[in-house]
C-alpha positions as CSV (number, residue, x, y, z in Angstrom):
1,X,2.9,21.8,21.0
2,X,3.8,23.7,24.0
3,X,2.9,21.5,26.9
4,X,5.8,19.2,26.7
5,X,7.4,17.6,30.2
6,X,10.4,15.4,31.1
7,X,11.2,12.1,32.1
8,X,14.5,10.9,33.6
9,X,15.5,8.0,34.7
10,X,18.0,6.8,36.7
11,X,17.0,3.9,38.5
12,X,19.2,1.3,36.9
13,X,21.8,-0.9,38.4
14,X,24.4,0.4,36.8
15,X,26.3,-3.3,37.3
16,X,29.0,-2.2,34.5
17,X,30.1,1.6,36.1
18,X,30.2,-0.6,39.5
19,X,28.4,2.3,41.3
20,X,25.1,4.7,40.6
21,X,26.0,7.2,37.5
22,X,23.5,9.8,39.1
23,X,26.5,11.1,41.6
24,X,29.6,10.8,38.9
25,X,31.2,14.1,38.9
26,X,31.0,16.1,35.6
27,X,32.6,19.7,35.2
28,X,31.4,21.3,39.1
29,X,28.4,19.0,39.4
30,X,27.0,15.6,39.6
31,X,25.9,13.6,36.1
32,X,22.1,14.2,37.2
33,X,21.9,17.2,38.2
34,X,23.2,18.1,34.8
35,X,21.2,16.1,32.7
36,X,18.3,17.7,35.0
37,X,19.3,21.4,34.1
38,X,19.6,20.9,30.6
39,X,16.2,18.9,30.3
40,X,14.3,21.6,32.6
41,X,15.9,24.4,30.0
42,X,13.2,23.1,27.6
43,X,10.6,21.8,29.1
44,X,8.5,21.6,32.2
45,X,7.5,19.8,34.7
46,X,10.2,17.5,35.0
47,X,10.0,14.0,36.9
48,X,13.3,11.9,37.5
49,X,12.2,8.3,38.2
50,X,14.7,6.6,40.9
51,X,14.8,3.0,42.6
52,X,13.1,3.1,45.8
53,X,15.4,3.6,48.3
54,X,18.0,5.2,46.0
55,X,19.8,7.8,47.3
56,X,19.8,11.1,44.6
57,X,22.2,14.2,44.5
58,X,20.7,17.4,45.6
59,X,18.0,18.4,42.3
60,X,16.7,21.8,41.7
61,X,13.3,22.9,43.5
62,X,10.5,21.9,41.6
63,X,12.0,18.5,39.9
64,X,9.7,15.7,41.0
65,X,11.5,12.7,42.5
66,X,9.4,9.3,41.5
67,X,9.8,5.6,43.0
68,X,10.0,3.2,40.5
69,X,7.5,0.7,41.5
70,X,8.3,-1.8,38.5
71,X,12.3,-1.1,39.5
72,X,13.1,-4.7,38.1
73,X,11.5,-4.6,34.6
74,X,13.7,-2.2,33.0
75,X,13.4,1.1,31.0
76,X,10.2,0.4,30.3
77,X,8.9,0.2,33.8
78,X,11.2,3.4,34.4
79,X,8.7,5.0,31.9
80,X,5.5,3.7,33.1
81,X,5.9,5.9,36.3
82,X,7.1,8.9,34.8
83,X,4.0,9.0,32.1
84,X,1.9,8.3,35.3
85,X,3.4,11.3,37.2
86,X,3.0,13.4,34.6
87,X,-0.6,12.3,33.2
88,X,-2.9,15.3,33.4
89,X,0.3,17.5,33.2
90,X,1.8,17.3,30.1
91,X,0.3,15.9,26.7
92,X,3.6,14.6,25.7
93,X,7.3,14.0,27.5
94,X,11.0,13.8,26.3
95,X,12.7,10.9,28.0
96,X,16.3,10.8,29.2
97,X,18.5,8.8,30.5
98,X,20.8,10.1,33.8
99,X,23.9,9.1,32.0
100,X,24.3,11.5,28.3
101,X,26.7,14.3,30.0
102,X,27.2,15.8,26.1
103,X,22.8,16.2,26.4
104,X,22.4,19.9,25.2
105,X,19.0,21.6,24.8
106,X,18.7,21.8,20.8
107,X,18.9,18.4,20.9
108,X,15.8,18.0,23.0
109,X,13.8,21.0,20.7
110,X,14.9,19.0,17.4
111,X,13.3,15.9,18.7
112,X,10.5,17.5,19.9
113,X,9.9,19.4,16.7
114,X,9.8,16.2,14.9
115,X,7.2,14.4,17.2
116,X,4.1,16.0,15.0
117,X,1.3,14.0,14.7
118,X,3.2,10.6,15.6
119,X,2.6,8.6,19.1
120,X,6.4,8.6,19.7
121,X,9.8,10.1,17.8
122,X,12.9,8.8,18.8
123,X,16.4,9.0,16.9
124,X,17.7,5.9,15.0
125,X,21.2,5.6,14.1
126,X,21.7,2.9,12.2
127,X,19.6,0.0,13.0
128,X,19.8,1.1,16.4
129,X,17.1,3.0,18.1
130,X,18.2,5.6,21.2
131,X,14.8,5.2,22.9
132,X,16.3,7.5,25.9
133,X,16.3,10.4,23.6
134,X,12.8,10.6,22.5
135,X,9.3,12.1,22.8
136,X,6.4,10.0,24.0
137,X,2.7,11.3,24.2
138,X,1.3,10.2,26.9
139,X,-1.4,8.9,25.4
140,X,1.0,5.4,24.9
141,X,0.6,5.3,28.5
142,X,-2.3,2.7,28.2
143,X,0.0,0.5,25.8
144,X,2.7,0.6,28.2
145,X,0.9,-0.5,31.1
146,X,-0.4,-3.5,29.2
147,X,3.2,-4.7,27.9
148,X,4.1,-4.7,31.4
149,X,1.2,-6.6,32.0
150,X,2.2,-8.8,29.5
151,X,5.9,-9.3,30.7
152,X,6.6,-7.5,27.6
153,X,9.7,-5.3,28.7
154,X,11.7,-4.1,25.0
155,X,10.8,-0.8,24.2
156,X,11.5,-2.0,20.5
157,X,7.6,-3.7,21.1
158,X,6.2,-0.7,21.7
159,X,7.4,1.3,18.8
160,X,5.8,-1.7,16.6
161,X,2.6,-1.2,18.7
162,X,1.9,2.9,18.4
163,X,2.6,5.3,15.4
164,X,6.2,5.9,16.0
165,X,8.6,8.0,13.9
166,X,12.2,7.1,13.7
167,X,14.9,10.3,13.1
168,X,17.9,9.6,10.8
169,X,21.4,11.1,11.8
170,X,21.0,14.1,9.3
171,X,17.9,15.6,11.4
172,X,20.3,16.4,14.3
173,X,23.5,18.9,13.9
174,X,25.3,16.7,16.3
175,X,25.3,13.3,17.2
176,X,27.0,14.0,20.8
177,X,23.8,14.4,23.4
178,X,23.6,10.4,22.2
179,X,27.0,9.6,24.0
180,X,26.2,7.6,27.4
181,X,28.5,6.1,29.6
182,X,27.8,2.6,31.1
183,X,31.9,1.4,32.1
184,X,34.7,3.5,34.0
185,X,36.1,3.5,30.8
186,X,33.7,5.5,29.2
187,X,33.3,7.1,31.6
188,X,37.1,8.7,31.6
189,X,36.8,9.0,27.9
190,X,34.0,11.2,28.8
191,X,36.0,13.4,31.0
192,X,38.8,13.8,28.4
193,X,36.5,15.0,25.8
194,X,34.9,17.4,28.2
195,X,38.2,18.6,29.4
196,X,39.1,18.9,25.8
């Protein structure tokens, strides 16, 4: 399948890191930007979905910039206008958070290249799904739209509702692109494993 995009979102509070993770310095540039390089070295186009009114680092041409117009109702709503942006474009989108600064590109291709013939493929480590490192098609857009309706906001619901496959540690040779930072604590811990 060769007509893959990206979603990213960033439109969170970010309550815990006390300020927005999209402009944390990481190596010579800001934690968005990155994510954005990595994500556009795989696939294209690629959409970040911000808060309206939220103010964004500098992104390369070319990387769509999308208002979140359900900015209250989570990831969910995060992904709702990112599979709109993108319907017509792309028959299916790997979605990322703003905040994995270990995300590398064969990462995104292994999740990809386990979506086959499913609805949705999204790592599970655990008992815990990492629903910011998966594939949706976008033709769970419809499903989306109604558990919105709904007030329905987990994205747990909607892998119950579509064919979803769930990928076990051993499909991925490292674990690290799943490392996200929500405190300032994390977020130095970060920086000392990047800094080695």
């Amino acid at each position: 399948m060769s007509n893959i995009g990206g979603v990213i979102l960033c439109g969170g509070q970010s309550t815990r890191m006390g300020g927005s993770k999209a402009w944390l310095p990481f190596g010579d540039e800001c934690l968005l930007p990155r994510v954005v390089r990595i994500v556009a070295s795989v696939v294209d186009p690629v959409v970040v979905v911000a808060a309206v009114g939220q103010e964004l680092p500098p992104l390369p041409e070319g990387v769509a910039i999308v208002r979140d117009r359900h900015d209250t109702l989570g990831p969910l709503g995060g992904l709702a206008a990112g599979l709109a942006a993108l319907a017509g474009r792309a028959e299916a989108v790997y979605v990322s958070s703003c905040d994995v600064p270990f995300l590398n590109a064969d990462f995104i291709r292994a999740v990809i290249g386990e979506l086959g013939a499913h609805a949705i493929a999204v790592p599970r480590i655990g008992d815990y799904p990492h629903p910011l490192a998966g594939v949706y098609r976008l033709s769970v857009r419809p499903v989306v739209e109604a558990m919105l309706a709904e007030g329905r906001l987990r994205l747990r619901d909607l892998f119950e509702s579509v064919p979803t496959r769930f990928l076990k540690a051993d499909a991925f040779a490292d674990l690290e692109s799943l490392i996200n930072i929500n405190t300032p604590d994390e977020y130095a811990a970060a920086l000392q494993i990047f800094h080695g």
